[in-house]
C-alpha positions in Angstrom: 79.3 247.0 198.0 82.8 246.6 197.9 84.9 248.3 200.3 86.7 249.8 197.2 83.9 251.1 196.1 82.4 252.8 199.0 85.7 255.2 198.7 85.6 255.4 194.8 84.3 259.1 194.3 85.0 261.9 193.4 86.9 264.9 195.3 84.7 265.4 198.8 81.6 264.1 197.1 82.7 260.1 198.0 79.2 258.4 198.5 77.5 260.4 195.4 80.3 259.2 193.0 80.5 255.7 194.8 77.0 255.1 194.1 78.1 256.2 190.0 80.9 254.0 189.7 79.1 251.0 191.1 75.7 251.2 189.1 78.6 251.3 186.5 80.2 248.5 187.3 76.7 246.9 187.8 74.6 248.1 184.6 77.5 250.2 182.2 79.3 247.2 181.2 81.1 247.3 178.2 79.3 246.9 175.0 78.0 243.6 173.1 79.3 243.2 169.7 76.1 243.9 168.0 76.1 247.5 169.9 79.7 247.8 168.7 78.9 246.9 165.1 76.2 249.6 164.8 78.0 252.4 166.6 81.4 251.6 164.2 78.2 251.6 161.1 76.8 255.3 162.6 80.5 256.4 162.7 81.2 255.3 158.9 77.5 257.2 157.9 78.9 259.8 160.1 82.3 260.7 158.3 80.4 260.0 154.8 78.4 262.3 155.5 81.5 264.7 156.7 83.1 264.3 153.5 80.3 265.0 151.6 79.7 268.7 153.0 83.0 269.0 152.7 83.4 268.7 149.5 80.3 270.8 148.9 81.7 273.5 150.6 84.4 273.4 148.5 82.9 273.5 145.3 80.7 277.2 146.8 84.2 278.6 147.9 85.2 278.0 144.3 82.3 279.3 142.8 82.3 282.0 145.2 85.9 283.2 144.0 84.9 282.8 140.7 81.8 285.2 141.4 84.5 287.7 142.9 86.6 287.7 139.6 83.6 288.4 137.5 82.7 291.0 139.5 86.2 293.0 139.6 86.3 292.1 135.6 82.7 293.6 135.6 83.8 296.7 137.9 86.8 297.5 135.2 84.4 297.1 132.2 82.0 299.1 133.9 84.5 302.1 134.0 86.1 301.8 130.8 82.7 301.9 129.2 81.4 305.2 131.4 84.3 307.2 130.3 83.5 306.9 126.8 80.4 309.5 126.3 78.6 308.6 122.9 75.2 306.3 122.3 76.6 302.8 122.3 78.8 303.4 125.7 75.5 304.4 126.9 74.1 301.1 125.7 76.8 299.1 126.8 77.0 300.6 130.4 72.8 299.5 130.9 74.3 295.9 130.0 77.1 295.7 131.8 75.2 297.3 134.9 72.4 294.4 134.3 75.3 291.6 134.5 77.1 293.1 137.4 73.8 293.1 139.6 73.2 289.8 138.6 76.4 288.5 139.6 76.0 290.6 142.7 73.2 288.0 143.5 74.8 284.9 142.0 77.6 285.9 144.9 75.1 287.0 147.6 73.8 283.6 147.0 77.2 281.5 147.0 78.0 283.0 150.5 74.5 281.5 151.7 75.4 278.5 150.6 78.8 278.3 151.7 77.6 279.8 155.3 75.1 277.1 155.3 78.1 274.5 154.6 79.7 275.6 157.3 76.8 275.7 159.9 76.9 272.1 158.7 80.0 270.9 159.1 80.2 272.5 162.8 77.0 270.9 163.5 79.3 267.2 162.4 81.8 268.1 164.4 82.7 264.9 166.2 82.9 267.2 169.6 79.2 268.2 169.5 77.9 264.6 169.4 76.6 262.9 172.4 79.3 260.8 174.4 78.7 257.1 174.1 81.3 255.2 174.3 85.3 256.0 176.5 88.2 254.3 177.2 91.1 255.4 179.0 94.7 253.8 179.1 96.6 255.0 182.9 100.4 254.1 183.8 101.9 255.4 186.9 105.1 255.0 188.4 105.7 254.4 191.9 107.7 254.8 194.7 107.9 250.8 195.7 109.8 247.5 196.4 107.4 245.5 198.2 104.2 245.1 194.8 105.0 241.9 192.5 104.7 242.2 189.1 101.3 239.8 188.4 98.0 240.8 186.3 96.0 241.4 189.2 92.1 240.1 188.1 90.6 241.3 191.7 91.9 244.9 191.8 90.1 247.5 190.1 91.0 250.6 188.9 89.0 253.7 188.0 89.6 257.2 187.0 87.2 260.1 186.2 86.8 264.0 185.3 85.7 265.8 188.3 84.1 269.5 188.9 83.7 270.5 192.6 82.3 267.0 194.0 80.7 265.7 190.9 81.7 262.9 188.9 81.2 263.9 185.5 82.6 261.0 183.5 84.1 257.7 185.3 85.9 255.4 183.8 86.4 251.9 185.3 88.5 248.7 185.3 87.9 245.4 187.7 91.4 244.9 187.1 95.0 246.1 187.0 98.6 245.4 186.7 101.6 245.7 188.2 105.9 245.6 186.2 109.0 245.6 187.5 110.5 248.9 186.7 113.8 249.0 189.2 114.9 248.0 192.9 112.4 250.5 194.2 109.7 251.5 191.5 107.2 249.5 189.8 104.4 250.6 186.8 100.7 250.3 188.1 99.1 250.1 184.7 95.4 249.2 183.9 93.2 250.2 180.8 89.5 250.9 181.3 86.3 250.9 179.6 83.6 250.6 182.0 81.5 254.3 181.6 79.1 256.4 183.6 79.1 259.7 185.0 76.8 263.1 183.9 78.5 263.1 180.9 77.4 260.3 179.0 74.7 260.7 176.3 75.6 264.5 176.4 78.0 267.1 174.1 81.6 265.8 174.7 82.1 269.5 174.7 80.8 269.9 178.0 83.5 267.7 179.4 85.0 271.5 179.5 83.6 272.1 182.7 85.7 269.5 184.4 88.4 271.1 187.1 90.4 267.7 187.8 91.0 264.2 186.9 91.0 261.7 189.5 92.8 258.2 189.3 92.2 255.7 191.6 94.2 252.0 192.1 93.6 249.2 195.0 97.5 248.4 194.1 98.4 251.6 195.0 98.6 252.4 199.0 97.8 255.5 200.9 100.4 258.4 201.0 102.8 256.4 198.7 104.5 258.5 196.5 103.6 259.0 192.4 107.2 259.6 190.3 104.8 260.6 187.4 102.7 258.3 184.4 100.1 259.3 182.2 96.9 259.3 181.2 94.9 259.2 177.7 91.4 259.3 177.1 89.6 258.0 173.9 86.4 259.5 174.1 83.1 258.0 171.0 86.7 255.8 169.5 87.8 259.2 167.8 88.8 262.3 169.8 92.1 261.7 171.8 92.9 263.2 175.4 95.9 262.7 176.3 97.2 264.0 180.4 100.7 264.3 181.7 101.2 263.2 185.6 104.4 265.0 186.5 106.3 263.7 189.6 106.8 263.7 192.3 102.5 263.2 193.0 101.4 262.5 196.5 98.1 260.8 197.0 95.5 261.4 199.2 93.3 258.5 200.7 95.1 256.4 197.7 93.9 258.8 195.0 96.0 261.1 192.7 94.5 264.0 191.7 95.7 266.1 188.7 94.3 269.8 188.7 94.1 272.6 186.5 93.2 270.7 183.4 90.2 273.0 182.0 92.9 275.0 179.5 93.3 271.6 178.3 90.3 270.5 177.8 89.3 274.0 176.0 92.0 273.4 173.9 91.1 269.8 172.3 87.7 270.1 173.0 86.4 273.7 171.8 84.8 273.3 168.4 85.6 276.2 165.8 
């Protein structure tokens, strides 16, 4: 194992999440194109499927207003007629008091259906399905004169959700990049694909419990100094994270750490 690797964890838990990121490297490689083609196929059923609660949903909240109307129409007959006092009011009243409990349960019945709808369409939403696929896109600016600006094949790059010492979803690169940015900055760039972590497989909404995010790059040495970047997730090729690293950042042992991100997270990732 690589000496990168041995130091590629996660907060103080360095050898659990060195042992996740290389079995990832190892055995989470990114998919074949067969794997692709059915998981783009699932995602099309998927958002068919979507669309057509949808639209069912619609069509009880329409029925379900015009349920309402006949009821207050109903309601207003209903008095009119009691407040005449002869035979056929009486008559009329029995009718219209037959109709109006009727429509009671035509509307008792819409709002099962439409409550049904909706149990459906959060049961769709895309942040309740298992997490199968990530990508991340991270660009840093740093404090430098001395890195050349090459695509560098040999020097990965890896960046993860963290909570405590647990890596709960990694995200890797073997390689990264460095641009000329100024006299004494350059961009340290690298986009990732390579998954593993606790997450994967389960709700993306559990990514919720993560406290940090933690970047890693081989370009990047220890103690040098951050001046700020960015990071966006993509998590199953739909949902979009996207992280602001404000500078200045210090590192620690060559790895950046951005805290505090659970509001975040709650706010992009908590289904209605």
């Amino acid at each position: 194992m690589s000496e990168w690797l041995k130091d590629a964890g996660l907060g103080v838990g360095a050898t659990l999440c060195a042992a996740i990121v290389y079995f990832a490297a190892h055995f989470l490689s990114i998919m074949p194109a067969d794997r692709n083609r059915e998981q783009m196929a699932g995602m099309a059923q998927w958002s068919n499927e979507v669309s057509k609660v949808r639209i069912e949903a619609d069509a009880v909240k329409r029925e379900r207003d015009r349920l309402k109307e006949e009821k207050a129409r109903e309601h207003q007959e209903f008095r009119v007629v009691t407040s005449n006092n002869d035979e056929e009011a009486r008559g009329q009243v029995v009718a219209l008091s037959n109709q109006l409990a009727s429509t009671r349960q035509d509307l008792a019945s819409a709002r099962e259906a439409l409550a049904l709808a909706e149990k459906r369409l959060s049961e769709l939403d895309p942040r309740r399905r298992p997490l199968v696929s990530a990508s991340a896109t991270v660009t840093l600016l740093v404090n430098s004169k001395d890195m050349l600006s090459s695509r560098y094949l040999t020097s990965p790059a890896c960046v993860g959700f963290g909570r405590r010492d647990e890596a709960l979803l990694l995200v890797k690169s073997p390689e990264s990049a460095v641009a000329y940015m100024s006299a004494n900055e350059r961009q340290v760039s690298a986009s990732l694909h390579e998954i593993g972590g606790r997450a994967v497989g389960r709700p993306i909404v559990e990514l919720t419990n993560a406290e940090y995010i933690q970047i890693e790059f081989t370009q990047i040495a220890t103690n040098q100094l951050t001046k700020g970047g960015s990071v966006v997730y993509v998590l199953n090729n739909e949902i979009r994270l996207p992280f602001e690293i404000p500078p200045p950042m210090p590192n620690w042992q060559a790895k950046i750490f951005i805290p505090w991100i659970r509001e975040r997270l709650l706010e992009i990732l908590t289904p209605p």
